[in-house]
N, C-alpha and C positions, 0 to 999 in steps of 0.2 A: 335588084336594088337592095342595098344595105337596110338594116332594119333600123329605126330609131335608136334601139338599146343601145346596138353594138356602137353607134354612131357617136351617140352618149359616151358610152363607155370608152373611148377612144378621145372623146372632147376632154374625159375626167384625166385622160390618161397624160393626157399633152396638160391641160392645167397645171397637173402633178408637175408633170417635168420642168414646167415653167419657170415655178414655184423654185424647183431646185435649185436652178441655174440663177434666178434670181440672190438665194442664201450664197449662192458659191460668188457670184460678182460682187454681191455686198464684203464677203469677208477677204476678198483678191484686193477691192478698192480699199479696205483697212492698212490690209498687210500693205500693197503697194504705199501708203502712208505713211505707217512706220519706217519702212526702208527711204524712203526720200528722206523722213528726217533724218532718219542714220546714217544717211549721206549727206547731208548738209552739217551736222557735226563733226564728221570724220574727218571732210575739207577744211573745213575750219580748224581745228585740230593739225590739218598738215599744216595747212599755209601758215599755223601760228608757228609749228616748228623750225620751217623752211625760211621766214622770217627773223625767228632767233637764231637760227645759225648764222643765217647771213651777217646779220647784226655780229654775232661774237668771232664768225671768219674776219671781216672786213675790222674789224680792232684788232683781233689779235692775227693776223696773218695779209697784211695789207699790200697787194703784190703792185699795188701801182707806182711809176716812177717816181714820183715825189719820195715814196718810203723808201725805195735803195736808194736816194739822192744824200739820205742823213746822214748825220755824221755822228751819231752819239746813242749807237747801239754797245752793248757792253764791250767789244770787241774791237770797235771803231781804233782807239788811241795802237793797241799793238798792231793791227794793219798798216796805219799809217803809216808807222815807226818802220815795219819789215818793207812795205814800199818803196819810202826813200834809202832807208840804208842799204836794203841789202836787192833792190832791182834800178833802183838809183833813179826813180819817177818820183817827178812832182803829186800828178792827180792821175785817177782812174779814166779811161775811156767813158763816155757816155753810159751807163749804165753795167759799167762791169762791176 
């Protein structure tokens, strides 16, 4: 049978290590902390981008019908004009 000391010495030894692992999860659950927030800013950060662009896509590039429906893009009046004179059409197709 093992001796007290050794037995001891073996209890001090796992302690030790305990200990260790203890300091290592303490500083893993920090770090993990910071990185969550540095992900919850960076998302933010995108979605705030992703948002502005949409925002400045959807005004200045509006591909829905209603916006090719217009008639008063800077271009509009010489279209017209080549239209009727020179293809000899009233209006455009649905969406041409």
């Amino acid at each position: 049978m093992a001796s007290v000391s050794a037995l001891t010495e073996e209890l001090d030894s796992i302690t030790s290590e305990l200990h260790a692992v203890e300091i290592q999860i303490q500083e893993l659950t920090e770090r993990q902390q910071e990185l969550i927030q540095k992900k919850k800013v960076l998302t933010k950060k995108i979605k705030q981008c992703l948002e502005d662009s949409d925002a400045g896509a959807s005004n200045e590039y509006d591909s829905s019908p209603a916006a090719w429906n217009k008639e008063d893009f800077p271009w509009s009046g010489k279209v017209k004009d080549i239209l009727q004179n020179v293809f000899k059409l009233e209006k455009f197709r649905p969406l041409q």
